[in-house]
C-alpha positions in Angstrom: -33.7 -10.8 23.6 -30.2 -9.6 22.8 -29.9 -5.7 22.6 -28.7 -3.8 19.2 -25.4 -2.8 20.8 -25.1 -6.6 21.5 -25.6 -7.8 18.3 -23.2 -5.2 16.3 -20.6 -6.3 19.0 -20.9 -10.1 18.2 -20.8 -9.1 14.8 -17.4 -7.4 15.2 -15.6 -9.8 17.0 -17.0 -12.4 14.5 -15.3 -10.7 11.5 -12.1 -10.8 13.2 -12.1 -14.7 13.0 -13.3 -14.8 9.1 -10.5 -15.5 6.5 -13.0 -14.1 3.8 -14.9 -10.7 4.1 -18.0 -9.4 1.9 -16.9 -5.4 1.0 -19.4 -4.1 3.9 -17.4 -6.0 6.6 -14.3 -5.4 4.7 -14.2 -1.5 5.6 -15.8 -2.3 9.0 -12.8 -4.1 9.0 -10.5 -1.5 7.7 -12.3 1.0 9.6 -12.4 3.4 6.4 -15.2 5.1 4.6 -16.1 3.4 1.5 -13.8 5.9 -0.7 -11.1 5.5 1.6 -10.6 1.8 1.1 -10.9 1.6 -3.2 -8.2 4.0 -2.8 -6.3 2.0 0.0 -7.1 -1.1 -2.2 -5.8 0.5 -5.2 -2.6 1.3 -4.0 -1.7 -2.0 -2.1 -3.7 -3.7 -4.8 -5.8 -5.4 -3.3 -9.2 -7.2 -5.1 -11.5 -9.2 -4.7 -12.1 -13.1 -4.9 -13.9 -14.7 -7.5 -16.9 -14.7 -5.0 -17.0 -10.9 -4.4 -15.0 -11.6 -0.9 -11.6 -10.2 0.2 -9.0 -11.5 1.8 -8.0 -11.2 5.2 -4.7 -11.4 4.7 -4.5 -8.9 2.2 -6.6 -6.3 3.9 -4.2 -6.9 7.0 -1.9 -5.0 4.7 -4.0 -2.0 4.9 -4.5 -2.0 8.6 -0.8 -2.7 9.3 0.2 0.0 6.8 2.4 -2.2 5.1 4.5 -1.6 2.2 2.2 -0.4 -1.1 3.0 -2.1 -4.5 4.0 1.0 -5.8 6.5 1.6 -3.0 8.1 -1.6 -3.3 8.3 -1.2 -6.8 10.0 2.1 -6.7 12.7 0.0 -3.9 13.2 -2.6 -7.2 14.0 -0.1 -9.2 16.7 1.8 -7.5 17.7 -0.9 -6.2 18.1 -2.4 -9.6 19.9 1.7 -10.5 22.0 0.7 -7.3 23.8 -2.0 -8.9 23.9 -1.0 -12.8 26.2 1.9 -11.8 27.8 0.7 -9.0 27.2 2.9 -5.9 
């Protein structure tokens, strides 16, 4: 019979492999408490599938700390300042 500490570890290295998580392995994932990641996935804007699942991809935004929407928006816009008046 496998140990505890055995099992949580196969679990761990098997959501690193999964394109899809459900939210528990999602902050697992992440490594963030539960308020920690709405907030992270409300600034990068991140939500969930159809399904209830996210994606891997986008939640590699988080761990990466990647560019937020909100921060790349405020780069179109000055950018967009930028080249109205010519600077």
């Amino acid at each position: 019979m496998m140990k505890r500490d055995d099992v949580v570890m196969i679990r761990a290295i098997a959501i690193c492999f999964k394109p899809f998580l459900k939210p528990e392995e999602a902050l697992i994932y992440c490594n963030l408490s539960r308020t920690q990641f709405a907030l992270k996935c409300e600034e990068f804007g991140i939500l969930k599938t159809g399904g209830g699942y996210y994606k891997k991809e986008d939640l590699d935004l988080i761990c990466t700390g990647g560019s937020s929407l909100s921060q790349l928006k405020v780069n179109e816009v000055i950018t967009a300042v930028k080249n109205r008046k010519g600077f």
